[in-house]
N, C-alpha and C positions, 0 to 999 in steps of 0.2 A: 612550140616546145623547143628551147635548149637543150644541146647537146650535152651530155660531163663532159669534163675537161679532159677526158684520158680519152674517151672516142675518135676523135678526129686522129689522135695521135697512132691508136692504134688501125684507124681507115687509111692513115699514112703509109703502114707500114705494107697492111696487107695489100693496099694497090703496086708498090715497088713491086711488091713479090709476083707480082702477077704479071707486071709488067716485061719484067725478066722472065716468064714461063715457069715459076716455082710456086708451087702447091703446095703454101703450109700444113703442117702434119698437125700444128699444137699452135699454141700463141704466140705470137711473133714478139723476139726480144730482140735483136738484130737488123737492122736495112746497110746492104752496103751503099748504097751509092753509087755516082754522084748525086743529088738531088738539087737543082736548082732553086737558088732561095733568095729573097729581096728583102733583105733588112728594112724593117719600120723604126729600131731604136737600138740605141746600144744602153742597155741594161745597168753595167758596171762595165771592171776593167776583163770580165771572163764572159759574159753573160750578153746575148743579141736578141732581142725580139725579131722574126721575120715570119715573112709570107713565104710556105715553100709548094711550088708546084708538084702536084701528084699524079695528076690524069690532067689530059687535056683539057685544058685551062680551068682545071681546079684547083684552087690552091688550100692551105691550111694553115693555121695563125700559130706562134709555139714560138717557146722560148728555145734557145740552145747554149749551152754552156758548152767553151770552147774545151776539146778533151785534152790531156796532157798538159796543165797549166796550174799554176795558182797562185791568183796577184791579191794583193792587202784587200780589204775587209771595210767598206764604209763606216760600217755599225762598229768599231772595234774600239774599246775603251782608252789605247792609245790614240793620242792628236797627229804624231806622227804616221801611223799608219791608215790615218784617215786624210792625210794629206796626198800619201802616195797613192791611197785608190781612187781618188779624185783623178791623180795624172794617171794613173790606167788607162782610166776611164779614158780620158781628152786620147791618149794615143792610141787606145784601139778606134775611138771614132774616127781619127784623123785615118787610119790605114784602111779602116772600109771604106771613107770617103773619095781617098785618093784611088785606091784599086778598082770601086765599084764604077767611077765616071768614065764614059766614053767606051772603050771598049769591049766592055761587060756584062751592059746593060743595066748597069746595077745588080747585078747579080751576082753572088756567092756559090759556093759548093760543097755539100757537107755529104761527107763520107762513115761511112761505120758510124750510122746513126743509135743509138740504143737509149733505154729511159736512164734518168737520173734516178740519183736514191732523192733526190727533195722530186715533190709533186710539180706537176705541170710544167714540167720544160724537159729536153730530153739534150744527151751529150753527144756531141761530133765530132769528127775532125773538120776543118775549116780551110779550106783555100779562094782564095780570093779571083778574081777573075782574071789576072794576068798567071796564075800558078803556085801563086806563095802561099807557103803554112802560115797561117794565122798568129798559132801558137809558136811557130818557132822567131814568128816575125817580132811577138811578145817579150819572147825574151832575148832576142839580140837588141832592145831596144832597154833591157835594164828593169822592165814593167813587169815581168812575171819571172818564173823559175817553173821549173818540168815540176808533174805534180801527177804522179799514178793511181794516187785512192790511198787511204791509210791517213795517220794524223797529221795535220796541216802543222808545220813548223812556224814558229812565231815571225814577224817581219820586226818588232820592237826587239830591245834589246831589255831581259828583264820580266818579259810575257809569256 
């Protein structure tokens, strides 16, 4: 039998919580972290597929949307902005690639975990294995812009 796709996430949550000695009251919508995590794919230019450990040597499969960001749109009806999320894409793989090898283990770190409003991936903050923000790494690099929730400004000009 398969699990739903929201179970593991919320067995995520409640083992953090445990593992810190806190005894949810109500459903867990909150982990702070860290949580160690091994990237399997980068998704888009926001978005990681990874493996994150929960209990000893358990892990869990889940998407993460990087928090505080929001870069161009593959699906978007402009060609330009389907160009730019392509290059997202290539640089945020490039900066897990380069941060995750050799001293890290390949591993990530995602902090103030909580769900997304879309199903099945949940949103984090992101540091990489030498200490860097993810998302601040996103946008000193031209790829993203800060992005707190609310409506997503157009990257075209004319959209």
């Amino acid at each position: 039998m398969t699990m739903p796709r929201r179970r593991p996430l919320i067995m995520l949550a409640l083992v953090a919580l445990l593992m810190q000695g806190v005894v949810p009251s109500s459903a867990v919508s909150r982990v702070s972290g860290p949580l160690l995590a091994r990237v399997t794919a980068v998704v888009d230019g926001d978005t990681l597929a990874v493996r994150v450990t929960v209990w000893l040597d358990q892990e869990v499969t889940t998407r993460v949307r990087v928090d505080g960001i929001d870069t161009p749109e593959s699906r978007s009806a402009c060609a330009e902005e389907k160009r730019m999320a392509q290059e997202a894409r290539q640089k945020l793989a490039s900066l897990v690639a380069t941060a995750t090898e050799g001293k890290g283990n390949g591993t990530i770190r995602l902090h103030d975990v909580e769900h997304d409003k879309f199903g099945g991936r949940v949103r984090a903050r992101v540091t990489l294995a030498d200490g860097t923000d993810l998302a601040q790494a996103m946008i000193n690099a031209g790829h993203a812009r800060p992005y707190q929730g609310g409506k997503r400004q157009p990257w075209c000009e004319g959209m």
